[in-house]
N, CA, C and O of each residue as an XYZ file, in Angstrom:
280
protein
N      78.719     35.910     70.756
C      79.487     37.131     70.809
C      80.962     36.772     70.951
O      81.303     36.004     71.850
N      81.754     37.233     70.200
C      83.246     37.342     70.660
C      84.094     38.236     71.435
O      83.603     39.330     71.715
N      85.260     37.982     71.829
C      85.986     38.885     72.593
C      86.969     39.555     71.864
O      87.862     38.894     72.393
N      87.637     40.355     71.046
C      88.494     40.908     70.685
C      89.309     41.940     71.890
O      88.906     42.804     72.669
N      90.995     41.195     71.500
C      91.964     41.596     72.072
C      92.338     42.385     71.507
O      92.262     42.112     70.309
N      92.954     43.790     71.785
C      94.048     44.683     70.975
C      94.804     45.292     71.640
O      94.458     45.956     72.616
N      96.317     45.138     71.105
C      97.400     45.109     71.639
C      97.916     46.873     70.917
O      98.270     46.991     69.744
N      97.854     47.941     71.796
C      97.801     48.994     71.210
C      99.455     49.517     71.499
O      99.992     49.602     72.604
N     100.052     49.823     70.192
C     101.723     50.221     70.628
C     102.380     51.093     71.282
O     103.597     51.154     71.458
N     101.086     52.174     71.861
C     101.786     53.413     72.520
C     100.109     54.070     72.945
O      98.939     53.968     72.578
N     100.950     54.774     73.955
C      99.285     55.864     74.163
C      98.533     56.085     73.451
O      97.380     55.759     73.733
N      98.830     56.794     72.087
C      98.236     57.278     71.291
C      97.347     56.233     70.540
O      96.208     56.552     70.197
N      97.752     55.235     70.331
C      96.552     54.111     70.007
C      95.982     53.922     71.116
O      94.786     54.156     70.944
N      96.160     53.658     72.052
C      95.392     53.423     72.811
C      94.103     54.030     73.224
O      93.042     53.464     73.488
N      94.554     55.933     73.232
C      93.281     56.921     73.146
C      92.269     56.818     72.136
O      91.046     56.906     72.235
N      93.433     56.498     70.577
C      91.950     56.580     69.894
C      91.133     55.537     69.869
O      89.925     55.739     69.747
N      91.571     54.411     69.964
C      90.850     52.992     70.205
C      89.766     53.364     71.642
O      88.562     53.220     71.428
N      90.078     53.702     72.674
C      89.088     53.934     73.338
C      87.757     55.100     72.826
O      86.570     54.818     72.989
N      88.152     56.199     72.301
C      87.373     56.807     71.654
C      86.668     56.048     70.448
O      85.439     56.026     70.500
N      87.094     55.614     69.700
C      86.187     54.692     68.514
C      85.162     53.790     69.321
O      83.964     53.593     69.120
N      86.082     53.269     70.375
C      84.512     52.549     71.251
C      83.764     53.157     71.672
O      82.603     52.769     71.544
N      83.957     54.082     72.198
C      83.109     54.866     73.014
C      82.237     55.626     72.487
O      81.190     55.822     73.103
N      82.496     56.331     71.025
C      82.018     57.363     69.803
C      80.962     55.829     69.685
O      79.844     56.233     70.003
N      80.889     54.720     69.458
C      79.728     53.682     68.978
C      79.505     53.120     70.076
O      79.102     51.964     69.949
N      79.600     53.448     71.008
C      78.922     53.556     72.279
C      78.983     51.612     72.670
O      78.149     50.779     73.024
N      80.539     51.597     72.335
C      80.644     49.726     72.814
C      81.242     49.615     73.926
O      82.155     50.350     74.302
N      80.700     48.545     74.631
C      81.232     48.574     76.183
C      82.666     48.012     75.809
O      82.923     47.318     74.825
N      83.402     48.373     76.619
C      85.167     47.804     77.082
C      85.882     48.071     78.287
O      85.715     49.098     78.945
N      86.631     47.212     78.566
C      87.153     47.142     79.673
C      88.549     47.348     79.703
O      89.158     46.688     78.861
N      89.238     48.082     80.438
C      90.733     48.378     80.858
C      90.983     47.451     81.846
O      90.758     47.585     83.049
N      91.555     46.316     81.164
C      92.405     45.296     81.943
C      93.524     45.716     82.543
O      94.081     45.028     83.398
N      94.033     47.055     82.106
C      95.622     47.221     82.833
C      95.423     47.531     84.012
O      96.300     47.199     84.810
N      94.420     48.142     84.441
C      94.131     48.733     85.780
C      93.721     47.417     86.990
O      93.734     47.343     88.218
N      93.419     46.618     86.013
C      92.788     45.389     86.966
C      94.093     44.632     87.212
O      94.276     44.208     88.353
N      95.142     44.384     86.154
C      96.406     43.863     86.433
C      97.168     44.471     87.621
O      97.596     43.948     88.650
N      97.207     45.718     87.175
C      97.672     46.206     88.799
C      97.388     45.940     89.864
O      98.354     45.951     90.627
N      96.083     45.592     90.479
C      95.512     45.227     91.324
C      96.198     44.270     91.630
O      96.670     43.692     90.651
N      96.601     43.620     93.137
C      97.600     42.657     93.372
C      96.291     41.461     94.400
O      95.079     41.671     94.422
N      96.710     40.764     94.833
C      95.991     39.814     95.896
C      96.776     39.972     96.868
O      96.382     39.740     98.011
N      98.126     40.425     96.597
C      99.054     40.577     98.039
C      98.824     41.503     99.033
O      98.264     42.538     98.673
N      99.077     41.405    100.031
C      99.214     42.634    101.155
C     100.090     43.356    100.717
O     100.879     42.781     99.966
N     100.421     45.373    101.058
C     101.168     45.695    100.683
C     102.281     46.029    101.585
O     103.114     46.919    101.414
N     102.144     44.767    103.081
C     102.960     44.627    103.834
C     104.279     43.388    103.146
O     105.491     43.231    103.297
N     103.427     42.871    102.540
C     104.380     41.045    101.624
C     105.040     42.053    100.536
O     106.202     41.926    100.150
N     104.337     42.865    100.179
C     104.764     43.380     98.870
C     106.011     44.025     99.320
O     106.963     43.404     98.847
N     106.451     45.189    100.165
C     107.178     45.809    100.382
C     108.238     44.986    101.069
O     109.344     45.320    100.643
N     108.318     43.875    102.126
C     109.168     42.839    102.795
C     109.948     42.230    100.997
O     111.095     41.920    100.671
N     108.833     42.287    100.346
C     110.128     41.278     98.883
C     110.863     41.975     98.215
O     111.952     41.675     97.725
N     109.832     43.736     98.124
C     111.116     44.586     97.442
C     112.499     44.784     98.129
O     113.619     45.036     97.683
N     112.006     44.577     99.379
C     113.446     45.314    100.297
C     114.439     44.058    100.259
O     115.668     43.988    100.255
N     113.437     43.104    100.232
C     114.811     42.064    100.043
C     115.646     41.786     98.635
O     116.719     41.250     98.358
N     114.726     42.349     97.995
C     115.505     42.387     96.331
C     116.399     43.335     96.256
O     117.401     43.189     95.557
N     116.172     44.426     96.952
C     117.401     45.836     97.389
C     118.813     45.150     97.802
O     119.948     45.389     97.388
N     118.305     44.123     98.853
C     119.540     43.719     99.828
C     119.958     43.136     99.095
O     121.188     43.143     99.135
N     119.314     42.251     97.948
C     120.094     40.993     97.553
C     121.001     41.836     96.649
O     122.170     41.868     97.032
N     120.743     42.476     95.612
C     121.396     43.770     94.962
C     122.618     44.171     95.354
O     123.633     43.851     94.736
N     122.623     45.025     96.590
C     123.266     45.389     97.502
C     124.382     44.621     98.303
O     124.944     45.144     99.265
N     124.714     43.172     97.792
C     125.216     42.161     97.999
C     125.153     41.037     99.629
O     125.989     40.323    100.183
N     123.261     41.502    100.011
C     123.506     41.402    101.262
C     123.237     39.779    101.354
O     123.317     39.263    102.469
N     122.931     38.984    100.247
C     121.811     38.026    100.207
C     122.967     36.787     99.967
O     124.161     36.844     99.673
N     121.878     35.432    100.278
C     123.609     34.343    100.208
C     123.094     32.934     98.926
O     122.227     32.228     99.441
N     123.210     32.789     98.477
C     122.914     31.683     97.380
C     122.991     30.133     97.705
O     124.036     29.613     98.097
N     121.802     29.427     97.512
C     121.609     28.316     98.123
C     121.352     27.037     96.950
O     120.378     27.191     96.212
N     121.991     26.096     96.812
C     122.380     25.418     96.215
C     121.038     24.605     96.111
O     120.579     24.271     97.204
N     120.296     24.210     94.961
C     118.859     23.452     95.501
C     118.918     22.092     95.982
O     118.196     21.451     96.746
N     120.093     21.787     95.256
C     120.444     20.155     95.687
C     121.045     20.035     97.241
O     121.389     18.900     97.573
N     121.196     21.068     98.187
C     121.423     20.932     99.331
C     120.359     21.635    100.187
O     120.425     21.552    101.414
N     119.543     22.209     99.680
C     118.513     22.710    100.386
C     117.836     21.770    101.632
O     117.583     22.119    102.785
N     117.629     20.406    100.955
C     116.657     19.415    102.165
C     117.949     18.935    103.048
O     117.758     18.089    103.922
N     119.138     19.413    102.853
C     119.974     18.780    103.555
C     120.325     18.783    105.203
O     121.211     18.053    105.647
């Protein structure tokens, strides 16, 4: 058996492609919903957005890598 990928350009492919499977009654799976799914806490998650705000916000300081172990 193979796996076929399809890369659909907008909603509207996307609906009817699920309907054509579904009208021949073929199993498929919505990977986008599973992508969303994170492994992170959505305590880590929210600590990195806020720091991406600050860094934005000009709160953040830039670290040179070659002096990092220094």
């Amino acid at each position: 058996m193979e796996t076929i990928i399809v890369h659909p350009k907008n909603n509207e492919e996307q609906k009817v492609i699920k309907a054509f499977l579904e009208a021949l009654k073929i199993k498929f799976e919505n990977l986008k919903n599973k992508s969303e799914e994170t492994d992170y806490s959505p305590e880590f998650v929210e600590m990195i957005e806020q720091n991406r705000k600050d860094y934005k916000a000009g709160k953040g300081i830039k670290v040179n890598l070659d002096d990092i172990w220094k």
